[in-house]
C-alpha atoms as one frame of an Amber mdcrd trajectory, in Angstrom:
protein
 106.212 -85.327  60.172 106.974 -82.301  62.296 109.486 -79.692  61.414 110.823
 -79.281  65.029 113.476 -80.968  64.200 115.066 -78.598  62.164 117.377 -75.935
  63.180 115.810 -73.151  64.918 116.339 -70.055  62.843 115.315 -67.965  66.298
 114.894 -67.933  69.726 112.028 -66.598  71.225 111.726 -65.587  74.848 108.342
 -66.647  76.782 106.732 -64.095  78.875 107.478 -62.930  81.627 110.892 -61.456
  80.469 112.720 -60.406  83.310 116.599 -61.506  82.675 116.063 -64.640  85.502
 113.708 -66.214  83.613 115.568 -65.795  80.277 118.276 -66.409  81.773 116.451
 -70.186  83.151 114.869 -70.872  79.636 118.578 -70.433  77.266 120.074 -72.675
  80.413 117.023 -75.195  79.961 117.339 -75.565  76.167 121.339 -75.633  76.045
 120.777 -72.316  73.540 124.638 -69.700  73.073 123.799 -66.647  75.317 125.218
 -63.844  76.719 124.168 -62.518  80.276 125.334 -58.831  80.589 125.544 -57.041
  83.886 126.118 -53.320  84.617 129.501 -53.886  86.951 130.660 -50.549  87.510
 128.301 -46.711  87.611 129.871 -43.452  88.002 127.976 -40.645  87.970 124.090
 -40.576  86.431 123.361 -43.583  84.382 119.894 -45.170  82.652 120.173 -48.031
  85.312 121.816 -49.197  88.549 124.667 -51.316  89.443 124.153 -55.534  88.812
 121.162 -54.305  86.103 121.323 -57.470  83.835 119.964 -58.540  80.240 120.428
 -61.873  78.156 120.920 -61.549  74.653 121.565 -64.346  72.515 122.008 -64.735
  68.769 118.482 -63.427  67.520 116.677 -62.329  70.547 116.948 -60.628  74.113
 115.263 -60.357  77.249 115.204 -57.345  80.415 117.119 -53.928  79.836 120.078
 -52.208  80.757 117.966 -48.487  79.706 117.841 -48.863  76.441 119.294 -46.072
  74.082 122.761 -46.442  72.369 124.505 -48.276  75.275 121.924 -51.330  75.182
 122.378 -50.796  71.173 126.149 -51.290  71.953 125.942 -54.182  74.543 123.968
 -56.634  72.155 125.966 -55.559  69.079 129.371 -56.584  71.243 127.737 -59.852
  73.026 126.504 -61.218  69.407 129.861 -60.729  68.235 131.073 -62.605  71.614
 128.856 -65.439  70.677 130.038 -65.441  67.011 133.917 -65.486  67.788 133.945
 -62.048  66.560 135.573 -61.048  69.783 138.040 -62.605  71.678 137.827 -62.762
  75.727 139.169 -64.225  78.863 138.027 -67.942  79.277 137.406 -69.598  82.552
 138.393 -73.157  81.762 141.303 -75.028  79.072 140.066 -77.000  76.692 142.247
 -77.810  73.709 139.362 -77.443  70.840 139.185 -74.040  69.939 135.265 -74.375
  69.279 134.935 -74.722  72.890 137.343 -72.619  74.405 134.579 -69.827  74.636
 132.777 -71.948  77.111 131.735 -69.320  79.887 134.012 -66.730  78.204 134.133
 -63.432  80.363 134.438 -59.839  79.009 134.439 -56.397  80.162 133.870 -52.881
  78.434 133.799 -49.551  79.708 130.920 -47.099  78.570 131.108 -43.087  78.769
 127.311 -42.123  78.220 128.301 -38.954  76.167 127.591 -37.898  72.900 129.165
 -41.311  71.358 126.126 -43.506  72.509 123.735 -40.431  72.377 122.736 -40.773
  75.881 122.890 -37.302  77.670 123.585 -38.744  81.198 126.615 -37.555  81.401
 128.228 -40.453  83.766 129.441 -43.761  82.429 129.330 -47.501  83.271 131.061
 -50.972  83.051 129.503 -53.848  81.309 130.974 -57.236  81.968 129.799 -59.911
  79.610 129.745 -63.780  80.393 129.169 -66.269  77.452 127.241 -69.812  78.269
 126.480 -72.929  76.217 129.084 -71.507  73.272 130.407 -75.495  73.252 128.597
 -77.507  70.780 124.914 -78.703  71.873 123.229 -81.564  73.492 121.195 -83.064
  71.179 118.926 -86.124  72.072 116.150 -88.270  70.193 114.541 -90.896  72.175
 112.376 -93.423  70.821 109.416 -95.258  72.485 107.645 -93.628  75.643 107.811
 -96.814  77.636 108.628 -96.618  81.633 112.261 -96.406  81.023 111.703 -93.264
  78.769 109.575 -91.693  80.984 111.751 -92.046  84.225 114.626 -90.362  81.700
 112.455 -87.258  80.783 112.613 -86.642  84.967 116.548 -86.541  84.202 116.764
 -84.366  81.069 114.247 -82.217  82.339 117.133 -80.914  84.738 119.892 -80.844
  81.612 120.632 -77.768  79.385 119.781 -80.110  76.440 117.353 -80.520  73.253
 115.063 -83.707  73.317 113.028 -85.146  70.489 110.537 -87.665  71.679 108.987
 -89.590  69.388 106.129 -92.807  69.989 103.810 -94.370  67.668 101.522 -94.594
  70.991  99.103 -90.920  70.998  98.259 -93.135  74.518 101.923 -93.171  75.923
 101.847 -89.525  76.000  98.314 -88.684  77.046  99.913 -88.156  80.855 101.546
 -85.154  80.090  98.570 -83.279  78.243  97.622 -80.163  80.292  94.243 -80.654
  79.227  92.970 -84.001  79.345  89.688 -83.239  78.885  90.539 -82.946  75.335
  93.205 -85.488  75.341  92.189 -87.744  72.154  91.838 -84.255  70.090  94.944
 -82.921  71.400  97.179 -86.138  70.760  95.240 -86.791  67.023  97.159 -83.743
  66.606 100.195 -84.905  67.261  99.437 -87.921  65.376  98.964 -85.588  61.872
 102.367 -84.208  62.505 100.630 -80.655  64.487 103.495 -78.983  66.497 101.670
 -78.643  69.549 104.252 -77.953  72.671 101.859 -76.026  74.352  99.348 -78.849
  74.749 102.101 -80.676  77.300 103.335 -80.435  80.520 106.627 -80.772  80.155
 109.713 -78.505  79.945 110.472 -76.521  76.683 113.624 -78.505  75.511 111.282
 -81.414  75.679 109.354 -82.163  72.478 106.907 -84.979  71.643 105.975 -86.428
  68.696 103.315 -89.067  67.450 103.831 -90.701  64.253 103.027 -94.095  62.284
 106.786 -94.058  61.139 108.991 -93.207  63.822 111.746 -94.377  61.181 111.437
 -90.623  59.297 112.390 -88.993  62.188 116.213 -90.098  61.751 117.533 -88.176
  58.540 116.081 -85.233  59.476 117.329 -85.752  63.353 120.834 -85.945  61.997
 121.619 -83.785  58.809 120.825 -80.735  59.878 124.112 -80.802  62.387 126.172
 -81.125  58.891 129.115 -78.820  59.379 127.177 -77.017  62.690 129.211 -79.182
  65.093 126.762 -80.500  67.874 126.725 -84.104  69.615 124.084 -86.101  69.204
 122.881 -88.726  70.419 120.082 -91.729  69.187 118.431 -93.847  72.028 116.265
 -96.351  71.028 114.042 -98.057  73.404 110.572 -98.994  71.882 108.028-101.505
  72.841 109.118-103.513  69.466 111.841-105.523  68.454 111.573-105.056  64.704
 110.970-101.731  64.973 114.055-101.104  67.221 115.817-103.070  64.128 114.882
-100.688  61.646 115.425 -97.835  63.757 119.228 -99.173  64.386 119.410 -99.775
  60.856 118.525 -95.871  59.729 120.403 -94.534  62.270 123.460 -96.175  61.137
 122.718 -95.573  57.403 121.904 -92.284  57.757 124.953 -91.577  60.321 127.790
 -93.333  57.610 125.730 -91.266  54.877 126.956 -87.939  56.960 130.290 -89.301
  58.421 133.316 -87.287  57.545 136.021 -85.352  58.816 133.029 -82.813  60.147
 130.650 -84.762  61.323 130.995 -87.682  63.598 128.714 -90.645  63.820 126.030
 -90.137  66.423 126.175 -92.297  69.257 123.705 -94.720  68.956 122.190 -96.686
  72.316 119.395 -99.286  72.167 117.816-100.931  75.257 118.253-104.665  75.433
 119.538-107.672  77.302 122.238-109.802  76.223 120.639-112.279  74.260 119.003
-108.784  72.278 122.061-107.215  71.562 123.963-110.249  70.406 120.765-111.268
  67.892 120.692-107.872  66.912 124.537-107.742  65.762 124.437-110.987  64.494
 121.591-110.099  62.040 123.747-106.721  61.106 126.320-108.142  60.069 124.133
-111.255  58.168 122.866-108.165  56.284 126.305-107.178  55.315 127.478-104.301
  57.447 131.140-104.868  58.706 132.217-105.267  62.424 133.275-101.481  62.689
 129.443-100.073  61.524 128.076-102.489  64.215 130.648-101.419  66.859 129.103
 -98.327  66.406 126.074 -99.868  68.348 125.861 -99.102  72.349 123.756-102.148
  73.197 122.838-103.194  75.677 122.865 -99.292  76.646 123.756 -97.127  80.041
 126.847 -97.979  82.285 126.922-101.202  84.396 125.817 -99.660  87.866 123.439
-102.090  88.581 119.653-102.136  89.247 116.599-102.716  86.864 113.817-100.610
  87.518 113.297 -98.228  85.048 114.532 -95.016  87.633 118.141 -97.028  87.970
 118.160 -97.715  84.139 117.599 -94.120  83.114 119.856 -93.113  85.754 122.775
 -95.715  84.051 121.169 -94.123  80.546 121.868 -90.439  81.294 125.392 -91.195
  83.043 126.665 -92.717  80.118 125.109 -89.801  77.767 127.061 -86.984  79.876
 130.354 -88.982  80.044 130.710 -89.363  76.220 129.308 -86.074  75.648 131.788
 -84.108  78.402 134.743 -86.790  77.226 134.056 -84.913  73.663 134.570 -81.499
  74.699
């Protein structure tokens, strides 16, 4: 199985690296970063007035002239995005995890002998902190029509999606080289982490496997004690597999529920007649009314229309109203 989905342990810009495109990639992939911008110049200074850089926990793209005042400026916005400093927040919000949200500070720099920088003038760096609230997580099963109208939705999200099929076929659309397509997804199929082979957005992963089923411990224990929401949307082209995927999500979600870790939600596709089999044969197998209520089925809000646009459209609503109701 593929190790993407572990934790990161870094974050590594792609080229080019001007502070834009850094800037576009951290927003993409939902990932804690700074973007720092020289406010204020008096007098000679390494660079000029609205110079920018992103820095986030482990990495850091563009300049603001290097030396001991770019030293200074990632030191201070890593210790922004670990708490370590307090600033000025934009919005209320009554969990203090998430009161950082788009956090603003300033400092004022004289580029003397302090920072070893023999300008001689000095400048003002404000700071702004993004995606400090817990992240978007996602895992989507089955690479039906549905699915793929939904990757057209998340694709425009600062989220992280996991998308796993048993089908190498389903995803042989979004190879960027089909001319090797059966290579490239056999690949995927022996659990190769291959992003570059698709053409789709970084935050969006694929993955082919026999036993889609593996994919939920390791989709949900890593977020033990790291805060995060996630969220489980099954939608395969097979009933009893949807049934065992229901059944490990909720095992493996009671395994990890506490008073840090929430359930995940869990959403499977269905009609009616689906969901009310499905619940029924939950609770024949002896889980109790409050596991199963833990079951979004049939999944997406009730705004009517069934082709597979208008379903991932009522899918993705109902995924940013619990995950905004949370913060």
């Amino acid at each position: 199985m593929s190790k993407s989905l572990l934790p990161s342990t870094g974050f590594n810009f792609s080229a080019p690296t001007r502070w834009y495109d850094g800037l576009a990639q951290c927003q993409q992939q939902g990932v804690s970063h700074v973007l720092a911008t020289i406010v204020a110049v008096n007098g000679s200074a390494p660079r000029a007035l609205q110079a920018k850089m992103i820095i986030t926990k482990d990495g850091y793209c563009d300049t603001l002239g290097g030396g001991g005042l770019e030293h200074d400026v990632m030191s201070t916005a890593r210790q922004l995005l670990n708490g370590a400093i307090e600033a000025s927040v934009s919005t209320q919000a009554p969990d203090k995890k998430t009161v950082r949200r788009n956090a603003i500070y300033t400092k004022h720099y004289p580029l003397g002998a302090k920072l070893a920088q023999c300008c001689g003038g000095s400048v003002t760096v404000m700071f702004e902190c993004f995606n400090v609230t817990p992240p978007l997580s996602i895992l989507v099963f089955g690479a039906g029509h549905v699915a793929a109208a939904l990757m057209t939705i998340l694709a425009e999200l600062p989220c992280q999606v996991d998308w796993v099929d048993s089908r190498p076929e389903m995803f042989e659309p979004y190879l960027l080289n089909k001319s090797h397509g059966k290579e490239s997804l056999q690949q995927g199929l022996n659990g190769l982490d291959t992003p570059a082979l698709y053409q789709l957005p970084a935050h969006i992963r694929p993955h082919i496997t026999d036993e889609p089923v593996d994919f939920v411990r390791p989709f949900i224990e890593p977020f033990n004690g790291q805060g995060g929401q996630r969220f489980i949307l099954i939608m395969t082209h097979d009933h009893s597999l949807d049934f065992d995927l229901v059944r490990a999500t909720i095992d493996s979600g009671l395994a990890n529920d506490n008073e840090r870790n929430s359930m995940p939600y869990i959403g499977c596709i269905s009609s009616a007649t689906k969901a009310k089999r499905f619940k029924d044969r939950l609770l024949q197998r002896g889980y109790n009314e409050h596991m199963v209520d833990k079951l979004t089925m049939p999944i997406g809000l009730p705004i009517g229309g069934k082709e597979p646009m208008a379903v991932a459209v009522s899918i993705a609503a109902q995924i940013l109203q619990q995950y905004n109701r949370q913060l």
